[in-house]
Residue, then its C-alpha position, 0 to 999 in steps of 0.5 A: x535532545x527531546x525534539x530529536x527524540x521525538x522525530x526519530x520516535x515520529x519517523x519509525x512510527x510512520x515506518x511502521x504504518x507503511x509496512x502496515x499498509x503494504x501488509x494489508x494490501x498482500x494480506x487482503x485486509x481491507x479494514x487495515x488498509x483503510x485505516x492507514x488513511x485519515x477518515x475524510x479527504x485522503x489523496x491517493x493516486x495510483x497512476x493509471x490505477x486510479x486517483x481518489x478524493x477520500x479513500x473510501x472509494x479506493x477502499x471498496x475497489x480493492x474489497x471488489x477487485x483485490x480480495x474477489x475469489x474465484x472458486x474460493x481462491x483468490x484472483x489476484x496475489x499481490x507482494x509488495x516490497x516497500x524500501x529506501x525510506x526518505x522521511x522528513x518531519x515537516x512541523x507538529x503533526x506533519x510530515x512527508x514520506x518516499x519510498x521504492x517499492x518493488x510490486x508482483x502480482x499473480x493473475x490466477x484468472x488470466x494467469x499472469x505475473x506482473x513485476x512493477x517497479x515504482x516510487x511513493x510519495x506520501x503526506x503524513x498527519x498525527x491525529x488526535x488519537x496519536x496515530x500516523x496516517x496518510x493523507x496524500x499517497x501519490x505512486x509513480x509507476x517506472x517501469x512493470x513487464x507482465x508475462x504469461x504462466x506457464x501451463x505447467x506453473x502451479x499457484x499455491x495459496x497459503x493463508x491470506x486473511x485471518 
């Protein structure tokens, strides 16, 4: 009963740091963000958005491009809509992770919408502080369809960060 506990205690956890991760991602956060991955040696793969060794890279690409502003309005609005969680206890300290995820972004330069659909396949570890995080965030993309705004479709930005 205990060990049963505890993995369901384990699975909400890491729950919790996927939607804080995706948060993060829509909220422009970078620090939440980079603290969802383990400090060194995270495996991420986007697909064609890129693959990283460590998440630091990852980290300062979205600083540059996922939070740049332009006429202090944000270039890119992202949502992120993570469901279907498949979470698997793999031993102490370890587990795996799917997920769908349903992306939009607005393009406020090139004026564009983005819908992506794909699947997360992610790695867990415990570490010494008792925290969950990714060590290995692998996205697949299926299938996406960008289209252009309308000149008469207005962006309204609330409040991002902060």
């Amino acid at each position: 009963m205990e060990d049963r506990l505890a993995a369901l205690e384990a699975v909400e956890q890491i729950k919790a740091l996927k939607h804080r991760y995706w948060r993060a991602c829509d909220g422009k956060d970078p620090e939440t963000f980079a603290d969802c991955f383990i400090p060194h040696g995270a495996a991420i793969d986007y697909g064609r958005l890129g693959r990283f060794d460590d998440a630091a890279p990852m980290v300062e690409i979205f600083r540059r491009y996922g939070c740049a502003r332009i006429d202090g309005r944000y270039a890119v609005l992202d949502m992120h809509h993570g469901t279907h969680p498949d979470i698997e206890i793999t031993g102490p300290g370890t587990a795996r992770g799917r997920w769908s995820l349903q992306f939009r972004q607005l393009n406020t330069v090139t004026r564009t919408e983005t819908l992506a659909v794909g699947e997360y396949d992610d790695e867990y570890v415990r570490g010494d502080d008792g925290r969950w995080r990714m060590s290995v965030c692998r996205f697949t993309e299926s299938w996406s369809h960008t289209r252009p705004l309308a000149d008469d479709e207005v962006i309204t930005e609330g409040v991002l960060d902060g």
